[in-house]
ZATOR-743415 format. One line per field, with one value per residue (C-alpha): residue number from 1; residue in three letters; x, y negated, z negated. Coordinates in Angstrom, 3 decimals, decimal comma, m for minus. Example, Ala and Ser with C-alpha at 12.3 -4.5 7.8 and 13.67 -1.06 7.14 Angstrom:
ZATOR-743415
num = 1 / 2
residuo = Ala / Ser
u = 12,300 / 13,670
v = 4,500 / 1,060
w = m7,800 / m7,140
end
This chain:
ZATOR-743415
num = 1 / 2 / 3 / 4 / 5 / 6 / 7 / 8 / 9 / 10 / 11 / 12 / 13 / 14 / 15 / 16 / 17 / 18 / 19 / 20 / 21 / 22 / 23 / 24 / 25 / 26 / 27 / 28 / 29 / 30 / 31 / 32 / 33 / 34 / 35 / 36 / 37 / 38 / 39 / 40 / 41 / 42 / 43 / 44 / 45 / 46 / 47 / 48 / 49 / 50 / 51 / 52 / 53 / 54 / 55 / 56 / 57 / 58 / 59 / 60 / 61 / 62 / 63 / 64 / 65 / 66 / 67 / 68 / 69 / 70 / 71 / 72 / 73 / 74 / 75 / 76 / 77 / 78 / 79 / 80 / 81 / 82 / 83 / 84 / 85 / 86 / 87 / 88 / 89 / 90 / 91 / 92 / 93 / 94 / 95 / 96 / 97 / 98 / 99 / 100 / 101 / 102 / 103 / 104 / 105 / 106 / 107 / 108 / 109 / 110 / 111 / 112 / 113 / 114 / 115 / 116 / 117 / 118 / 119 / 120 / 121 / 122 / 123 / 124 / 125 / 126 / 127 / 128 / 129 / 130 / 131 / 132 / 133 / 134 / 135 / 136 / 137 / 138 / 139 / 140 / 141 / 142 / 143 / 144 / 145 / 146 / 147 / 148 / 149 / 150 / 151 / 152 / 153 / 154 / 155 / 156 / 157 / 158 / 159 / 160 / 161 / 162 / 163 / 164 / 165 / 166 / 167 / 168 / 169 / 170
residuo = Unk / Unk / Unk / Unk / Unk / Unk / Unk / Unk / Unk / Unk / Unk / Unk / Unk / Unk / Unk / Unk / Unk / Unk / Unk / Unk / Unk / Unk / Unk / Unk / Unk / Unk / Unk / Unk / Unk / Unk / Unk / Unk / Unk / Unk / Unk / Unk / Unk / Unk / Unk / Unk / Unk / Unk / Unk / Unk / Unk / Unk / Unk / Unk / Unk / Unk / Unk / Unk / Unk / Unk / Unk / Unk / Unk / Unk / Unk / Unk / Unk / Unk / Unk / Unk / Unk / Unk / Unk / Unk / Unk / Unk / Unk / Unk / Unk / Unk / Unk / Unk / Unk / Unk / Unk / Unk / Unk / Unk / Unk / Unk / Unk / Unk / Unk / Unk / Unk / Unk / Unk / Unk / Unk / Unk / Unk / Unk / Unk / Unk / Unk / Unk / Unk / Unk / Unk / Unk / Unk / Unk / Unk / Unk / Unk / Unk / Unk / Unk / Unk / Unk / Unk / Unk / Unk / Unk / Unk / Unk / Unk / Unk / Unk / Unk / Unk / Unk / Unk / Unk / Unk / Unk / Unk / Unk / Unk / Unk / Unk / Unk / Unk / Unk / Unk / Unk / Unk / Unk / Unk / Unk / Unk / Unk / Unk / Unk / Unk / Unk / Unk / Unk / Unk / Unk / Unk / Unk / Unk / Unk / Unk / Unk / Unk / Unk / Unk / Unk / Unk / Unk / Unk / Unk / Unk / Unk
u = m61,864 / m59,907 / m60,178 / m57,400 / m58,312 / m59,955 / m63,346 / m63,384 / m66,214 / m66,858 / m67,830 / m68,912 / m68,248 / m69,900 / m69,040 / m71,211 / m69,613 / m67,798 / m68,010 / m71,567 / m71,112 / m67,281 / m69,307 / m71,747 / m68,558 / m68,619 / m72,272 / m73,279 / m72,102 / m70,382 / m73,420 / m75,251 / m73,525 / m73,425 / m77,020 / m77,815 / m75,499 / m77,201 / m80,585 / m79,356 / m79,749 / m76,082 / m73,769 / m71,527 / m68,102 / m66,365 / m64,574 / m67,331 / m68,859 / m65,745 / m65,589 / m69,190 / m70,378 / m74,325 / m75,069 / m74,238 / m75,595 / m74,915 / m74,975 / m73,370 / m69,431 / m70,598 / m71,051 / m71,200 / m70,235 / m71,526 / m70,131 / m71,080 / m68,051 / m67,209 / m64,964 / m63,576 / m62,356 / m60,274 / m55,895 / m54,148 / m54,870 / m58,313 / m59,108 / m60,190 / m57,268 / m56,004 / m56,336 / m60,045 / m60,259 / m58,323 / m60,248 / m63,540 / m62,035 / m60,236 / m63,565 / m65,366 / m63,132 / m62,840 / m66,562 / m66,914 / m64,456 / m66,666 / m69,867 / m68,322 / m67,319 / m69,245 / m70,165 / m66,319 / m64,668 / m62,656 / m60,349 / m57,778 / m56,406 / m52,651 / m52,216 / m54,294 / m52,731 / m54,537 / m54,753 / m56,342 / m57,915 / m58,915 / m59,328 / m62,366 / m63,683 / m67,427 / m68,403 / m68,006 / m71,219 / m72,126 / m69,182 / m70,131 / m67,578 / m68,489 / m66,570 / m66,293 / m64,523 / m62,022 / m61,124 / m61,554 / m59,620 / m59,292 / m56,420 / m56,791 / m59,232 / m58,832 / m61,315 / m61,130 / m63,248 / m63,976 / m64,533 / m67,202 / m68,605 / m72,428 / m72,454 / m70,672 / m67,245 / m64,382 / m62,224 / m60,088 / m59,678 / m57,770 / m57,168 / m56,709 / m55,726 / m57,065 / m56,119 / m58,859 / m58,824 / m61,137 / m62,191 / m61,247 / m64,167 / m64,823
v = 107,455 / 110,343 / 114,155 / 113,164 / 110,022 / 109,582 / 108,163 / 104,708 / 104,047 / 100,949 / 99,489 / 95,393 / 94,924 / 91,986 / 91,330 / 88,823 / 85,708 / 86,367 / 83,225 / 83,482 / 86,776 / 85,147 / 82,359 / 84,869 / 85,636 / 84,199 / 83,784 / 87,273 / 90,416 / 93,095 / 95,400 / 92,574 / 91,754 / 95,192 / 95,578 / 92,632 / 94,321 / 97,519 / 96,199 / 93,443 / 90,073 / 89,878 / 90,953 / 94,247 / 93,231 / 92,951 / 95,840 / 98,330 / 96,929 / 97,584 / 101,185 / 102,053 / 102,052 / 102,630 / 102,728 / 102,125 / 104,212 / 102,045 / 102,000 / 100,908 / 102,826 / 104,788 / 103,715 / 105,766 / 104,587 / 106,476 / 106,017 / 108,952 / 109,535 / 108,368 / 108,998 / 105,288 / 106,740 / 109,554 / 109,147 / 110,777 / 114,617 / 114,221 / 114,055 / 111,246 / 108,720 / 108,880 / 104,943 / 105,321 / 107,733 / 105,913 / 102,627 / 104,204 / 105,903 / 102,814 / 101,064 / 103,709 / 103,353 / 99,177 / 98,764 / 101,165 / 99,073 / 96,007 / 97,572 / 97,343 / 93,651 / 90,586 / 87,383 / 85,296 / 88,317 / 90,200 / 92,817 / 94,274 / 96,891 / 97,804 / 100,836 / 104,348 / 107,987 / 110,074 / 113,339 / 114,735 / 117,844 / 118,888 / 117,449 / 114,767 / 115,524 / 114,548 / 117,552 / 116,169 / 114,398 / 111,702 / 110,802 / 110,625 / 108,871 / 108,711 / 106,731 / 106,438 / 104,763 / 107,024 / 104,106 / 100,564 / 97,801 / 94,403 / 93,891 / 97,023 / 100,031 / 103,647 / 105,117 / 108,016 / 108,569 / 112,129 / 111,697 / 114,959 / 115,508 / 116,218 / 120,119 / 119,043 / 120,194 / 118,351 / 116,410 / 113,757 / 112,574 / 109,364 / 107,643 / 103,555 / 101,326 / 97,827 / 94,567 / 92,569 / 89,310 / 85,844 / 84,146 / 80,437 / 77,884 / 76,495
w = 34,103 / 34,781 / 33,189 / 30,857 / 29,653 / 26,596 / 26,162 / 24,686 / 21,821 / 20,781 / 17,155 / 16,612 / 13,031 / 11,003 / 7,331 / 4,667 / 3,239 / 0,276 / m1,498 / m3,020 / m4,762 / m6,057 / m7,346 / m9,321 / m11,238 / m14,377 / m14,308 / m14,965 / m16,087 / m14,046 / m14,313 / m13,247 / m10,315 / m9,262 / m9,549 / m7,904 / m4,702 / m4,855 / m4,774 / m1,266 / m3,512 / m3,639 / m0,457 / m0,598 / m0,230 / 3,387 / 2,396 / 2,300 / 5,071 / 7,162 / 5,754 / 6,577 / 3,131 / 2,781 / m0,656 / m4,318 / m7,553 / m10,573 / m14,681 / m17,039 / m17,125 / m13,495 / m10,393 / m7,019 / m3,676 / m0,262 / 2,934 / 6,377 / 7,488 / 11,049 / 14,179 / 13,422 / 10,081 / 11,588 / 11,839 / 14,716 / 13,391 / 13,820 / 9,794 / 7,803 / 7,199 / 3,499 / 3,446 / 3,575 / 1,113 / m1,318 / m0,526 / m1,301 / m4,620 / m5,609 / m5,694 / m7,218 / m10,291 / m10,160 / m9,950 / m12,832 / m14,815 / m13,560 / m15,092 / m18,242 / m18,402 / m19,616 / m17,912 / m17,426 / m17,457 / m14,459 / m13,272 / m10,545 / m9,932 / m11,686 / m10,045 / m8,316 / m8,595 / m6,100 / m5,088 / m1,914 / m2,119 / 1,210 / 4,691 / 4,953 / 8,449 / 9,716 / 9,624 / 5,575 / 5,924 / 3,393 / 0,702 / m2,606 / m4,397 / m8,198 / m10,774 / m14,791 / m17,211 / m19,359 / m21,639 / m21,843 / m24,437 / m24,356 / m21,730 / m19,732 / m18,806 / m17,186 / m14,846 / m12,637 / m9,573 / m7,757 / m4,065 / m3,110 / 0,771 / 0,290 / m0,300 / m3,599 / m2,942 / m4,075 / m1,674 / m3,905 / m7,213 / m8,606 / m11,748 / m12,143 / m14,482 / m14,818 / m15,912 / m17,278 / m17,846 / m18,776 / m15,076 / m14,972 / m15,029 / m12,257
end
């Protein structure tokens, strides 16, 4: 290696099986489920495993993701890529939604406004990204989730609306 060439890192990435926790659907609630992922008796999804995420706060209408921010996460200008960010606050504000439902029930995502507030560097620390339902009816729900680094300032904000709808037997 040369002066000018960059060092390489390296990251091995490993993800759980999906299927058991999609199976859990319609047998519990959404708070359930979510519990049951906080406290490792159900698998995170791939996603936050991919991102880095370490950690989820939840109850019933909030839940908080964490996720240290890494070199991995960085775009070309050396700052956090905005598809990370909006990954970690569109699941902020779906799993809120989730907390909500009952047993049979789901949701997706119909759409995510976000703003970003200021660079996400790792000198950011730990992301907390906190979620909570503004409104929820029968066919959709609003949340909005608030994406802090871990001196409490704000770095990005988003609303979503979700679709929700019954789960299929299976």
């Amino acid at each position: 290696m040369t002066d000018t060439e960059p060092a390489t890192r390296r990251r091995t990435f490993s993800w759980s099986d999906p299927a058991p926790t999609a199976a859990s659907l319609g047998a519990s609630s959404g708070l359930e489920m979510l519990q049951a992922m906080r406290d490792g008796k159900l698998p995170v999804p791939p996603i936050l495993q991919l991102v880095g995420g370490t950690g989820l706060e939840v109850e019933e209408g909030k839940v908080t993701v964490l996720m240290p921010v890494a070199e991995f996460h960085y775009n070309p200008l050396g700052t956090v890529h905005g598809g990370i960010i909006a990954t970690l606050l569109d699941t902020a504000a779906g799993c809120t939604v989730h907390s909500t439902l009952p047993a049979g029930v789901g949701y997706t995502s119909l759409d995510l406004m976000t703003r970003f507030v200021k660079p996400v560097t790792i000198a950011s620390g730990l992301l907390r990204c906190e979620g909570a339902v503004i409104s929820r009816g029968r066919r959709t729900a609003v949340a909005e989730a608030r994406l802090y680094d871990e001196r409490g300032t704000l770095l990005a904000h988003a609303t979503s609306t979700c679709l929700i709808f019954e789960i299929p037997a299976q």
